[in-house]
Each structure stands twice: as structure tokens, then as C-alpha cells.
N, C-alpha and C positions, 0 to 999 in steps of 0.2 A: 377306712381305706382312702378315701377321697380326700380327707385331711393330710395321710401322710403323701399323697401324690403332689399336692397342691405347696407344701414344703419349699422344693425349691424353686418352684415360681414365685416364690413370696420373696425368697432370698435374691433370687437375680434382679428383679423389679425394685427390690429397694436401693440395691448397687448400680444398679442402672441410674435410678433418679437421686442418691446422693453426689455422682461422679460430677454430673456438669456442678455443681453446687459447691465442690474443692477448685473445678478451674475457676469457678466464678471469682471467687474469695482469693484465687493466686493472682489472676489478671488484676483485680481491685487494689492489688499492692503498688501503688507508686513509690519512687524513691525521693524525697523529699531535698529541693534544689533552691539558689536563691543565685542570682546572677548580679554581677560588678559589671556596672556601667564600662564599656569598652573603652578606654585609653585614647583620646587623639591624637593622631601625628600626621598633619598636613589635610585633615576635616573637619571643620567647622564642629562644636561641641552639638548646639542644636541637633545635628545631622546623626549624630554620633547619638546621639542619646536616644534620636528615634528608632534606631537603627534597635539600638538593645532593650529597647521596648519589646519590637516588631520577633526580638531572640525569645523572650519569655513568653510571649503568646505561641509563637511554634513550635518550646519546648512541651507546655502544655498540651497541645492538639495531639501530639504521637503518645501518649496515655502512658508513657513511660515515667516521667516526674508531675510533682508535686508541687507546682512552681510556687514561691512567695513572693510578694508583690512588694516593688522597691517602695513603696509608703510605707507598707506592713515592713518591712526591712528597716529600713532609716528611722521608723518609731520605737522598735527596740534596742537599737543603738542607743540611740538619744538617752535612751530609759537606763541604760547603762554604763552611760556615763564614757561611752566608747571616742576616743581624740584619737585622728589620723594626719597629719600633714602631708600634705599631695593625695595624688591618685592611690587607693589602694591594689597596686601592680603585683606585688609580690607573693609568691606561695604561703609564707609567714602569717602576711597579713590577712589573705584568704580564708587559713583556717583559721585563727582570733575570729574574725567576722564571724564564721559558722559556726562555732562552739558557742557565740553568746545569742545567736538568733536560733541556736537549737535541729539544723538542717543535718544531712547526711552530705552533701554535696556541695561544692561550692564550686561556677565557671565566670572565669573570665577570661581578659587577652585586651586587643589594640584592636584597633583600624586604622592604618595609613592608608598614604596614595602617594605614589610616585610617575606623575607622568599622568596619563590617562588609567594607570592602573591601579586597583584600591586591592590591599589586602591585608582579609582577617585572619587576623590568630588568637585563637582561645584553646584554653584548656580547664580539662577538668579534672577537679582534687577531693579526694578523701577526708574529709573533715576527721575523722578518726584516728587516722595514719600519716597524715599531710601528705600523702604522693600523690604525684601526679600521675593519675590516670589514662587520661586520654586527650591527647593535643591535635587540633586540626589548623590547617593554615590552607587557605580558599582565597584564591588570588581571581581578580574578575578586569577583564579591559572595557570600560566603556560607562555610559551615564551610571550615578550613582542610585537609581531609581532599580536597577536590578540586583540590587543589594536586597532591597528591602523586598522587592515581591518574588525572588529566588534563590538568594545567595544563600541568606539567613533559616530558608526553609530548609536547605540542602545541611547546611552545619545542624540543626536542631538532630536531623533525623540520625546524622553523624551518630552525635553522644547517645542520642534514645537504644541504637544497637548497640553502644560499648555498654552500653547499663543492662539491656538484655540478657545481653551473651555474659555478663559477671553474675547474672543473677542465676544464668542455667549452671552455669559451670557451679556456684554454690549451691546447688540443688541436687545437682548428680552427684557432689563431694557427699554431701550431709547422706543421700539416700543409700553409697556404699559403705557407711561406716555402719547402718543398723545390718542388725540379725532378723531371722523371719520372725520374730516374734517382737521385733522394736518399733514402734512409730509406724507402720506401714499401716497402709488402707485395709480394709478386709478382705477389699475384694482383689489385693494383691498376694492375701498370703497362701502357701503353697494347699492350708489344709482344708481352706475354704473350698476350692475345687475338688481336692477328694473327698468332702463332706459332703457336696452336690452330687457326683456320682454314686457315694453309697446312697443317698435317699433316691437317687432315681432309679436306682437298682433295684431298692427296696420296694419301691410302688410299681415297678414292674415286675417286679415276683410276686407282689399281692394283688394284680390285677389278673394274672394268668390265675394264681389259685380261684380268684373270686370267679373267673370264669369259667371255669368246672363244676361250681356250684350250683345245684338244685335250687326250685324255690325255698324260703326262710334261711337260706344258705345253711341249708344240711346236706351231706349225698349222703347218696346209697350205695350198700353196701354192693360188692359184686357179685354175679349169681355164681352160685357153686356148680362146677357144668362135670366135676369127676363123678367116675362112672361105681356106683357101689359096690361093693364084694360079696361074692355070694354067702350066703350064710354055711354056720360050720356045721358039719353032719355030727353026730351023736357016737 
């Protein structure tokens, strides 16, 4: 009887500690990204180039991508034999680039300045689909040193939610197309929860019977308390 009460505590216990163990393994899903040096138009290259350094370390920190490192970039180009004349600016060339370096994502854009005001525009593409994504344009007035300890933080965090929010929207798609019996967790399906009721049910009606029980778990019998009939005359 103790085995069957014990049943579904065993069951819940294990659903409980496999759960964090699926967000785990979901959260550890980055999307795999590789960023094009930003375009100059009236910034110094140098400046320009720290600047989209300063883009891949930020994309990184929000746990959202995957970032690959423009060495690790440029050496599988090279490896492949890949010739670009000018800036790689264009959507076209974006995804070429990510199909032979192997990535999900590919962003880039410009940094001009006009005046005292510098503004970025980047976007990000589908390596798969070539669309574009998702475009931000982040215009800032003033030294160009807030570019790099804010501007750049504020764009990362930008793309980290467009990549989120495509990732839940794909997750709520994929989890209406199963049936209760498709892909779902256990402890989502409908019969798991009526399987735990009937055994709690069940060790609750075997805990009342045990509890009427005599020792060696025999009873007795009830006493017979009717009253006898008299005997029959001759």
C-alpha cells in the first residue's frame, strides 16, 4: 500500500526536476550571427571599425546570438576563395557571405555623420530566405564616444528582442500543430493528470481500508446480536 501511495509522488518529482532541464537546453539555443563591418560615410574607417567591434561584443552579452568573430569570418572567406569589390553593403552580398561562413544571420548597415550628428543603420537578414528582418536606424547628437559606450548597446539589445520574439512566435506555431499525443512533454499531457488522480484516489481508498484493519491486517467478523426463535413445539 505504501508503494502504491508513493506512485505519484514519484511522478510529480520527476516532472518537477526534468522541467528546468527543457528551459535550460531552450535558453542555451543561441542563433548563430556574424556582423559586416559598418560602411563609412563621413567617419574615419578606424572609428568605424571599432565601433562594430564594440556591435559583436554587445550582441553577444544579451545571450540571444552566437556571434563569430570577424578573424574566424575573413579566414573562411579567404578559404573559399570568396572576391568582393568594395564594401559588402548589399542584402545579396550578405547572404553569399553567410551561406559560405555557415551562420543563420547576417547584420549589417553604415554609420554616417552629418553635422554633429552620427547615425546608424543596420539591418538584419535571413541567410536562409534573404529577407530582411529587422532594420534599426539610431541617430545620436554629440561626441562620438557615446556611440560606443550606448548607442551600440541599445542596437544589440534592438535585434536580441526581434530574434526572441521570432523564436517564441516559432514555438507557439510548432506547439499548435501537435495533437496530445505528439511531441509534448508529459507533464503536459492531458492523461498524465488523470493518471495522478486515479492513483491518488487509489491510495486513498487503500489507506481508509488499511485503517479498519485489525492487527496482521485481518478483521473480524461482526457479532451476530439477532435475537433467536423460539423452538418449535411437537
Amino acid at each position: 500500500m505504501k508503494l502504491l501511495m508513493s506512485i505519484p509522488a514519484v511522478i510529480v518529482f520527476c516532472c518537477l526536476a526534468a522541467a528546468p532541464t527543457a528551459r535550460a537546453q531552450q535558453a542555451a539555443k543561441r542563433t548563430s550571427v556574424a556582423i559586416l563591418d559598418m560602411e563609412p560615410k563621413g567617419v574615419p574607417e578606424v572609428e568605424v571599425s571599432a565601433l562594430s567591434d564594440r556591435l559583436r561584443t554587445e550582441l553577444f552579452r544579451t545571450d540571444a546570438f552566437d556571434v563569430m568573430e570577424r578573424g574566424k569570418m575573413q579566414e573562411i572567406l579567404k578559404e573559399q576563395g570568396f572576391q568582393q569589390s568594395g564594401a559588402c553593403n548589399t542584402d545579396a552580398c550578405a547572404v553569399e557571405v553567410g551561406q559560405l561562413i555557415g551562420v543563420e544571420k547576417m547584420i549589417g548597415g553604415s554609420l554616417g555623420k552629418v553635422g554633429r550628428t552620427y547615425s546608424v543603420n543596420l539591418r538584419m537578414i535571413d541567410v536562409r530566405t534573404g529577407r530582411m528582418e529587422r532594420s534599426v536606424t539610431k541617430d545620436y547628437e554629440g561626441d562620438i564616444d557615446k556611440l560606443l559606450t550606448t548607442v551600440m548597446k541599445t542596437v544589440a539589445q534592438v535585434m536580441a528582442n526581434a530574434v526572441s520574439g521570432q523564436a517564441g512566435a516559432a514555438a507557439l506555431a510548432a506547439s499548435s500543430k501537435r495533437d496530445d499525443g505528439g511531441g509534448k512533454p508529459i507533464y503536459k499531457k492531458w492523461w498524465f493528470y488523470a493518471g495522478i488522480g486515479g492513483l491518488a484516489a487509489g491510495g486513498a481508498a487503500a489507506a481508509l481500508l488499511g485503517g479498519s484493519s485489525g492487527d496482521g491486517g485481518t478483521t473480524t467478523p461482526p457479532e451476530d446480536t439477532t435475537i433467536p426463535l423460539p423452538p418449535a413445539r411437537p
